[in-house]
C-alpha positions as a Markdown table, in Angstrom:
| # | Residue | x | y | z |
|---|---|---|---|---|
| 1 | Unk | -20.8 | 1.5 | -27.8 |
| 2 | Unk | -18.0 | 1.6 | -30.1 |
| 3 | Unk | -15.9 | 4.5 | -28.1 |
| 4 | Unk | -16.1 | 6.6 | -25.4 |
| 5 | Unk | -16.1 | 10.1 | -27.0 |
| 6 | Unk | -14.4 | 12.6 | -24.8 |
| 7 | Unk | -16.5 | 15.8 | -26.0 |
| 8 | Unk | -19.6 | 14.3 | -25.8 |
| 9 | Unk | -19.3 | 13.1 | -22.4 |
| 10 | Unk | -17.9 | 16.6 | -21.2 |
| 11 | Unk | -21.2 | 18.1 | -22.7 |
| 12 | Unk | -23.3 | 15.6 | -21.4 |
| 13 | Unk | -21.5 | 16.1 | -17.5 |
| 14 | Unk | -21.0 | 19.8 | -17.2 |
| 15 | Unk | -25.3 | 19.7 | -18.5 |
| 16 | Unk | -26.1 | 16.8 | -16.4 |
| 17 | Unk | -24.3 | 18.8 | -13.8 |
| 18 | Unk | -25.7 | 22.1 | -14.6 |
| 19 | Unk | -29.3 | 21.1 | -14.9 |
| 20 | Unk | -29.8 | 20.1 | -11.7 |
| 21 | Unk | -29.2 | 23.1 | -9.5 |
| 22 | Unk | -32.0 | 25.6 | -9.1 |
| 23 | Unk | -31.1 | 29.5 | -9.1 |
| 24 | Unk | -31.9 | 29.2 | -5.4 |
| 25 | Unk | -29.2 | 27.1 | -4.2 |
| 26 | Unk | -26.8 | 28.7 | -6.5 |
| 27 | Unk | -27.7 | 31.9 | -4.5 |
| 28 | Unk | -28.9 | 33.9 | -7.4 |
| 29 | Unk | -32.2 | 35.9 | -8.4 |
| 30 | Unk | -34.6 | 34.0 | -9.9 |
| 31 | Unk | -36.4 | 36.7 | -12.0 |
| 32 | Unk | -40.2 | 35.3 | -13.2 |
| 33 | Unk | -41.9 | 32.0 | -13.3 |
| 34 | Unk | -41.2 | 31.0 | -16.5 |
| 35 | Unk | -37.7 | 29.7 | -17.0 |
| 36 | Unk | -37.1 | 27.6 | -20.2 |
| 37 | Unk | -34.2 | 25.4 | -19.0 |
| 38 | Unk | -33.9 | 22.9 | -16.4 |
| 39 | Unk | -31.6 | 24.5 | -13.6 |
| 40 | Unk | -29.1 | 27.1 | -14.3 |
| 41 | Unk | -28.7 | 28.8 | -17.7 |
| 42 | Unk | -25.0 | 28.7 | -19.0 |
| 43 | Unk | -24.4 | 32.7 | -18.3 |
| 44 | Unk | -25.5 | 32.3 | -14.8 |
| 45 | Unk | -22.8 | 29.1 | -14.5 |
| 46 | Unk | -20.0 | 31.7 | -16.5 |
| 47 | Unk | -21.3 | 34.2 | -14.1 |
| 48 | Unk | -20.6 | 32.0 | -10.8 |
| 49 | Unk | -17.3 | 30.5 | -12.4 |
| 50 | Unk | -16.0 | 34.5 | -13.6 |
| 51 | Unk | -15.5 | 33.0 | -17.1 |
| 52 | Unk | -17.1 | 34.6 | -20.4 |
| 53 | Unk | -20.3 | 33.5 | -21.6 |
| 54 | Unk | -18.4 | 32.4 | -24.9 |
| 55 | Unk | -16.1 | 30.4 | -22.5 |
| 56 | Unk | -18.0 | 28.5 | -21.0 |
| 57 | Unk | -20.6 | 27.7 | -23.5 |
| 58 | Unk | -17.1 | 26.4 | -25.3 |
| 59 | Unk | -16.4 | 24.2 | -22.4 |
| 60 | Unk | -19.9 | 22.9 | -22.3 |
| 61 | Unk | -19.9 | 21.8 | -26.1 |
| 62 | Unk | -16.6 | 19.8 | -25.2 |
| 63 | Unk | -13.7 | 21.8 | -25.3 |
| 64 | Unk | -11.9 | 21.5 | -21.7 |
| 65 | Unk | -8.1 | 21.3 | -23.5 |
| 66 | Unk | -7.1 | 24.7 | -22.8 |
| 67 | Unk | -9.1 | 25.1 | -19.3 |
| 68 | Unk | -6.2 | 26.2 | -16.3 |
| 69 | Unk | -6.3 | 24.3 | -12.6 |
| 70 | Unk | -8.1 | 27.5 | -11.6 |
| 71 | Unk | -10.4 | 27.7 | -14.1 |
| 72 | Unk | -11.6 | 24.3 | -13.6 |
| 73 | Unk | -11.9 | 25.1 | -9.8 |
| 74 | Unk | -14.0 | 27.9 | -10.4 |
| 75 | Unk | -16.2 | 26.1 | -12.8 |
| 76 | Unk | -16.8 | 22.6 | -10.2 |
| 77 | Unk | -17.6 | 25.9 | -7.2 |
| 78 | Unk | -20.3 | 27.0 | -9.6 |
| 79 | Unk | -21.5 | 23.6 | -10.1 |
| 80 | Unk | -20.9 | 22.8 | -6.7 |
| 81 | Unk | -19.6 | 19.2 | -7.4 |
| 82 | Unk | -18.8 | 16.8 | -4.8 |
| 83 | Unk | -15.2 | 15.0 | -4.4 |
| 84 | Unk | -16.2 | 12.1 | -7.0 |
| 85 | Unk | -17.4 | 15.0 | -9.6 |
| 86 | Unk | -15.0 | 17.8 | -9.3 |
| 87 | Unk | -12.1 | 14.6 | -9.8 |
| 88 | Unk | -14.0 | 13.4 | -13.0 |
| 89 | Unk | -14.1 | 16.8 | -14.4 |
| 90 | Unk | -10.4 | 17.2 | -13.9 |
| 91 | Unk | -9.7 | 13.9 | -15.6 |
| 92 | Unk | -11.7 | 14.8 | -18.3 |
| 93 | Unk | -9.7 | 18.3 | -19.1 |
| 94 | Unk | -6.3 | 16.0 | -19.0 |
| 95 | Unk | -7.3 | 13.5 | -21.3 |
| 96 | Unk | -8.4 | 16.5 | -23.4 |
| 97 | Unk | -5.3 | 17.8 | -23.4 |
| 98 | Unk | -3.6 | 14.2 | -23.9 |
| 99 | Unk | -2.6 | 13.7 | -27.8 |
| 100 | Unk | -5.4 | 11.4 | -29.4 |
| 101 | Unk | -4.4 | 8.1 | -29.9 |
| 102 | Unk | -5.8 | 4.4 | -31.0 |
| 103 | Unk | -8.0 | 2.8 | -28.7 |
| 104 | Unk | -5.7 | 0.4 | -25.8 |
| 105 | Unk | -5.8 | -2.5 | -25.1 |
| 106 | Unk | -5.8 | -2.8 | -21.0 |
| 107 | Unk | -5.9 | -6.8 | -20.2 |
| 108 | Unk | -6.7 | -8.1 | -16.8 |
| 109 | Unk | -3.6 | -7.3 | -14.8 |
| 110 | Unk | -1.7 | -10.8 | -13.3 |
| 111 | Unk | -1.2 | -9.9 | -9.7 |
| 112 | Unk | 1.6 | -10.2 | -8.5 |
| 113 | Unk | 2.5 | -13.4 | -6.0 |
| 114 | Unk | 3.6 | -11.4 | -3.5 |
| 115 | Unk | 0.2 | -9.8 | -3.3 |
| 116 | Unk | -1.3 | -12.7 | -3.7 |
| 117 | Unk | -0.1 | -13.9 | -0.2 |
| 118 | Unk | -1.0 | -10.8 | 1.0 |
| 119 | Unk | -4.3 | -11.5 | 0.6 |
| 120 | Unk | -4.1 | -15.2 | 2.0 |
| 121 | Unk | -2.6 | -14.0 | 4.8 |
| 122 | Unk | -6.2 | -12.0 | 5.7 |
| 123 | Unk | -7.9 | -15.5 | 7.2 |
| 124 | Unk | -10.2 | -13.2 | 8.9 |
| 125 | Unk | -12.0 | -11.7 | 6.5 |
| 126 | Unk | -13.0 | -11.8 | 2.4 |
| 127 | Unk | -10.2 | -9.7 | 0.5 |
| 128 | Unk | -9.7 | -9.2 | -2.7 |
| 129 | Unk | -8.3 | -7.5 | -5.8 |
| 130 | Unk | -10.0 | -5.8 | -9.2 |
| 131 | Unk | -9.4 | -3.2 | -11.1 |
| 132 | Unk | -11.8 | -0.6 | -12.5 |
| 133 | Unk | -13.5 | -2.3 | -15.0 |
| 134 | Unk | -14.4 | -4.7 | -12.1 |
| 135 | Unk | -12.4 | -7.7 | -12.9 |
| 136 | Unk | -11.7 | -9.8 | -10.3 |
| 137 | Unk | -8.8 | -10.6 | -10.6 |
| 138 | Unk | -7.1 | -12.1 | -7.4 |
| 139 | Unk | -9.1 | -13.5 | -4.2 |
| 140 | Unk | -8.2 | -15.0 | -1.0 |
| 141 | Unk | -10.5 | -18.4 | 0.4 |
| 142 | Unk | -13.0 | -16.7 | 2.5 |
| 143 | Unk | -13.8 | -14.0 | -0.9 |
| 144 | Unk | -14.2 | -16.8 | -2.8 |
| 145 | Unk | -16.4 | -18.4 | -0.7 |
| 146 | Unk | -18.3 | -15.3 | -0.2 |
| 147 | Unk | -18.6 | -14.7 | -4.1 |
| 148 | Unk | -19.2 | -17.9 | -4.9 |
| 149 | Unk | -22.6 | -16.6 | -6.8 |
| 150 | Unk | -20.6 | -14.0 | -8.7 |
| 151 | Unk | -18.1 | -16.9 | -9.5 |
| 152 | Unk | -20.5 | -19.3 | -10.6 |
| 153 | Unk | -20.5 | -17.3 | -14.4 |
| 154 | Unk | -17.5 | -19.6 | -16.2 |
| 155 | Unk | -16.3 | -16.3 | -17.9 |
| 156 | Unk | -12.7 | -15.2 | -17.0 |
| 157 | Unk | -12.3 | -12.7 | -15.1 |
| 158 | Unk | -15.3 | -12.9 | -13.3 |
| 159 | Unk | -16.4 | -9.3 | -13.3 |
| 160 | Unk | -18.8 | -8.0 | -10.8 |
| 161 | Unk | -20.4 | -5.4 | -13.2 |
| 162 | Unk | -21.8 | -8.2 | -15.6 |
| 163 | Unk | -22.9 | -9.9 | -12.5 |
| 164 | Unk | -25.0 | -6.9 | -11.5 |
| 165 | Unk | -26.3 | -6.1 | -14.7 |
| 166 | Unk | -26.7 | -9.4 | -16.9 |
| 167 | Unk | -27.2 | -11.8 | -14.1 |
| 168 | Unk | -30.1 | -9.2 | -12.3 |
| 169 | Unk | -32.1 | -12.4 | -10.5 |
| 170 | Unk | -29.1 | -14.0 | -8.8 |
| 171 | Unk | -27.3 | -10.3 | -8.1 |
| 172 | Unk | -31.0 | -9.2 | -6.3 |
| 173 | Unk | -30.7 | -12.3 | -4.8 |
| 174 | Unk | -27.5 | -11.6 | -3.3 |
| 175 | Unk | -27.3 | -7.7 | -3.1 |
| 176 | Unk | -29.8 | -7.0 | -0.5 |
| 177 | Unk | -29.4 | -3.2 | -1.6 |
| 178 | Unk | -29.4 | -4.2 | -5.3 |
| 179 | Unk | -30.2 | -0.8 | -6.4 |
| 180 | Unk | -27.6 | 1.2 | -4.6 |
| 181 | Unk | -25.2 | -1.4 | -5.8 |
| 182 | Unk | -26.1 | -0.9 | -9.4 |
| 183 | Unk | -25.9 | 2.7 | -9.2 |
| 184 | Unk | -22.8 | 2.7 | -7.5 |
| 185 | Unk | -21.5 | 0.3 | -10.3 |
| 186 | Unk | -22.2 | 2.2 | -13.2 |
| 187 | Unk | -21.0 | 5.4 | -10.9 |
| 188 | Unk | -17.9 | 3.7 | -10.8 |
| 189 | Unk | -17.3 | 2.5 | -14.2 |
| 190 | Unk | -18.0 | 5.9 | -15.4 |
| 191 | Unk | -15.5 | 7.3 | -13.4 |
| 192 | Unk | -12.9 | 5.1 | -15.0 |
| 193 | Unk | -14.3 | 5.9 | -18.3 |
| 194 | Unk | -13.0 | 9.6 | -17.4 |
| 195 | Unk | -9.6 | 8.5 | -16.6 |
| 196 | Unk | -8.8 | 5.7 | -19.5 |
| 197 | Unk | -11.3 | 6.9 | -21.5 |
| 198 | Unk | -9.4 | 4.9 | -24.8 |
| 199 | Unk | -9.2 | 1.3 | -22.7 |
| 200 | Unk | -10.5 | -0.9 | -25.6 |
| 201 | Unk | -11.6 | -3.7 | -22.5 |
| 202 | Unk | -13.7 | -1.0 | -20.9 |
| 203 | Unk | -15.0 | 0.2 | -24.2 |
| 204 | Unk | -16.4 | -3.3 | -24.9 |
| 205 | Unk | -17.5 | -3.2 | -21.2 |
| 206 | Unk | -19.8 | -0.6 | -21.6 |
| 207 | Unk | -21.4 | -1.8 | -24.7 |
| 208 | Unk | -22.0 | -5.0 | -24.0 |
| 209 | Unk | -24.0 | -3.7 | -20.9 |
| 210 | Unk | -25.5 | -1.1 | -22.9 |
| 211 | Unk | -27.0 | -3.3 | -25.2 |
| 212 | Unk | -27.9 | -6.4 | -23.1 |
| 213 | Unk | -29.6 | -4.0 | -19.8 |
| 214 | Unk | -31.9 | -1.2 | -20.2 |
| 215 | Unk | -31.1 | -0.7 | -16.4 |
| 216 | Unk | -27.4 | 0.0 | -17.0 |
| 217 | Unk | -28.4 | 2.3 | -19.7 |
| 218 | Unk | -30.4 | 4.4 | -17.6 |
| 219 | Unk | -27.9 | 4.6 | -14.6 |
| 220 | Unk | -25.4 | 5.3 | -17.2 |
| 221 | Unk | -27.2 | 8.3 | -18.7 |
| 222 | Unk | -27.3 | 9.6 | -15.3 |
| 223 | Unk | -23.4 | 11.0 | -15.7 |
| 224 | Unk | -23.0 | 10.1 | -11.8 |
| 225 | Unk | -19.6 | 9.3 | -10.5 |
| 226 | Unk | -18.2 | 7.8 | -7.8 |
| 227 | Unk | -15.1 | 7.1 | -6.1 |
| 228 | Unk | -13.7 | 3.4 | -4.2 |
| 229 | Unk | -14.1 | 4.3 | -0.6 |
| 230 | Unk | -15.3 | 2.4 | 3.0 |
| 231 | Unk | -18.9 | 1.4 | 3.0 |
| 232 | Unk | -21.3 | -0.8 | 4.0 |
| 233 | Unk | -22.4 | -3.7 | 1.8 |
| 234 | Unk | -25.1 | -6.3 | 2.8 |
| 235 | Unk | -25.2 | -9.4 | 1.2 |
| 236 | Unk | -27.3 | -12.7 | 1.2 |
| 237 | Unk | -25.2 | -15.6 | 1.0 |
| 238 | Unk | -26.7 | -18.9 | -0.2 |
| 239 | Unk | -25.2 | -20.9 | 2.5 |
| 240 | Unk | -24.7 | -18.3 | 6.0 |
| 241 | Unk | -27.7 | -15.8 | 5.0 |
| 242 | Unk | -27.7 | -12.1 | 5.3 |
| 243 | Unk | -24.2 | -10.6 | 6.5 |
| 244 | Unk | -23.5 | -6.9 | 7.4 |
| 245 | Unk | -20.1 | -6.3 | 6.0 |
| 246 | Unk | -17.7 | -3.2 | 6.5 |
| 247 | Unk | -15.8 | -2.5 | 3.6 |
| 248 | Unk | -12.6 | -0.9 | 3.0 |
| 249 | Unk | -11.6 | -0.3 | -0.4 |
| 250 | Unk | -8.1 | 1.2 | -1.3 |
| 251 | Unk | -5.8 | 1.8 | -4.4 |
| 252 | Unk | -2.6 | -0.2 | -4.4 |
| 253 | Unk | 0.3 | 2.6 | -4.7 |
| 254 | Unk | 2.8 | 0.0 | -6.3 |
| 255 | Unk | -0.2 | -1.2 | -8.5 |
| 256 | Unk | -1.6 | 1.7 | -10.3 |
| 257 | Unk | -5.2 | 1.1 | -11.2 |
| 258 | Unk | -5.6 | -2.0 | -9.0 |
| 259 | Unk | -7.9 | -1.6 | -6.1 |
| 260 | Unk | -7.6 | -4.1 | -2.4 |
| 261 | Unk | -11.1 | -4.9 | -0.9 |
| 262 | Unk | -11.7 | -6.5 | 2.4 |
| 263 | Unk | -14.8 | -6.9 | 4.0 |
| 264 | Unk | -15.0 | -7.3 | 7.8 |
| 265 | Unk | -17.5 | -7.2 | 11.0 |
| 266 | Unk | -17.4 | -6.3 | 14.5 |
| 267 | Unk | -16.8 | -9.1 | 16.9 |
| 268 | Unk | -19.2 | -10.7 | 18.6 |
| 269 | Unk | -21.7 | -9.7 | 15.9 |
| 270 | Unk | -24.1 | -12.1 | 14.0 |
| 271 | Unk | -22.2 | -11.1 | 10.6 |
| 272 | Unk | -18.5 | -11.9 | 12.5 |
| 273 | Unk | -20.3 | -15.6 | 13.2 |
| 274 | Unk | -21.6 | -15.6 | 9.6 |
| 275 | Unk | -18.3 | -15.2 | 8.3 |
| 276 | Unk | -16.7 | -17.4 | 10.6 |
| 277 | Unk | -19.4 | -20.0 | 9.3 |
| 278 | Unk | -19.0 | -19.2 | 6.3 |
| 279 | Unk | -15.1 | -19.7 | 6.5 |
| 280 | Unk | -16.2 | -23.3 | 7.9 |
| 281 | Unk | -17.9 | -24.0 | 5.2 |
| 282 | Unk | -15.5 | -22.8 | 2.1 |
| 283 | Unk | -12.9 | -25.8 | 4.2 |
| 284 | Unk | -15.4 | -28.0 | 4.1 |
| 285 | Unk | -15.9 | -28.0 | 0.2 |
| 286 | Unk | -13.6 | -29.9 | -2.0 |
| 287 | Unk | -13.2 | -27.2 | -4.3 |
| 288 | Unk | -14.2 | -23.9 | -5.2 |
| 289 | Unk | -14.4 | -21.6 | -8.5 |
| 290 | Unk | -11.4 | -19.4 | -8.3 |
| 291 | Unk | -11.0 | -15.7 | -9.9 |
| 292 | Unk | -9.1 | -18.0 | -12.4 |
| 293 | Unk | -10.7 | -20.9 | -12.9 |
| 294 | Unk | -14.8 | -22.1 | -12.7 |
| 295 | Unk | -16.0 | -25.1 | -11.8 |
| 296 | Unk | -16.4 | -27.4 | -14.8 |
């Protein structure tokens, strides 16, 4: 795509959002049988939000610029939009009222050395740095070795959302919950489009995904969003098999846009010995592909 346009993906979200609740969970009437639009019509989401029909209908076609805190509020209530959502929509009114500008240019970030030992310091357990285009950008051993498939693409930065979506075979392969993975990808990458919505790397992101997967443009179309948070992720690595990995994922304060991963496992679990294997093996080898460099 050659731009992320800011009106057309309000229209789309507050629809996408709007479509999907019935008159019956919004605690309204549902007079006759016969309703003509998917979910709730616009005056029954002006008349949950105590905005004008005129209002809102101008919201919906784009125009968030001039929406108050409250306002907005009122409007993710009506919709009844989760965490993830009712954060979007906020994003989405500031860039609105952010002058326009030229498309930016947001290279892969050099992480710092300091974190970088950070990260080395975690023997334990796979850690790692991107930011929210997915880049990965700095790794310690044991991530390496645990992304070795996703690092096996020479392309710098490796990036985990081409991994998903133009390498599907290998990424099913290692995603045991490929699907949820690929949802939560696109979930997350269209979160970011909300906050840096003129990032020319993430606008070259999305289209290069859009035109190479008809998967990514379906999960895309979706208008979900979702926020970095603890999870669970299970993986099938080539060398240890299937590990059951806790994840923790958390922005960098000092770092803004940069996001620490680290993935760990209960002792005395079959994933703690997986990863302790696998942390055998990674010494073992003479070299790996790093974040930086692949293996020639």
């Amino acid at each position: 795509m050659a731009m992320i346009d800011l009106r057309t993906e309000i229209k789309e979200f507050l629809s996408s959002r709007r479509a999907r609740i019935t008159p019956e969970r919004a605690g309204l009437p549902a007079y006759g049988g016969n309703r003509r639009v998917k979910g709730l019509r616009r005056e029954e989401v002006a008349l949950l939000a105590g905005v004008s029909v005129d209002y809102y209908v101008r919201m919906e076609r784009g125009s968030l610029a001039g929406a108050s805190d409250g306002v907005l509020e009122a409007l993710a209530s009506a919709l009844q939009l989760d965490e993830a959502e009712r954060d979007h929509l906020f994003h989405l009114a500031r860039q609105s009222r952010a002058p326009s500008g030229p498309r930016r240019r947001r290279p892969a970030v050099a992480v710092r050395p300091s974190l970088q030992q950070v990260l080395e310091a975690i023997s334990d357990a796979p850690a790692w740095i991107c930011n929210g285009r997915y880049d990965v950008l700095a790794m310690n051993q044991l991530a390496r070795a645990l992304y070795s498939p996703v690092l096996a693409d020479p392309r710098r930065p490796a990036n985990t959302a081409r991994f998903v979506y133009l390498n599907p075979e290998a990424a099913k392969a290692f995603f045991v919950d490929y699907d949820r993975i690929a949802g939560d990808v696109a979930a997350k990458l269209r979160m970011e489009a909300g906050r840096n919505p003129h990032d020319e790397e993430l606008i070259a992101l999305v289209g290069e995904l859009s035109t190479r997967s008809e998967l990514f443009r379906q999960r895309w179309a979706s208008q979900d969003v979702r926020l970095h948070r603890s999870g669970r992720k299970r993986v099938h690595h080539p060398v240890v098999g299937e590990l059951d990995l806790d994840v923790e994922s958390m922005d960098l304060p000092a770092e803004p846009g940069l996001i620490l991963n680290i993935y760990t496992a209960p002792a005395g679990t079959a994933t703690a010995d997986g990863l302790a294997l696998l942390a055998s093996w990674a010494a073992s080898q003479a070299r790996l592909a790093t974040e930086i460099q692949a293996l020639s």
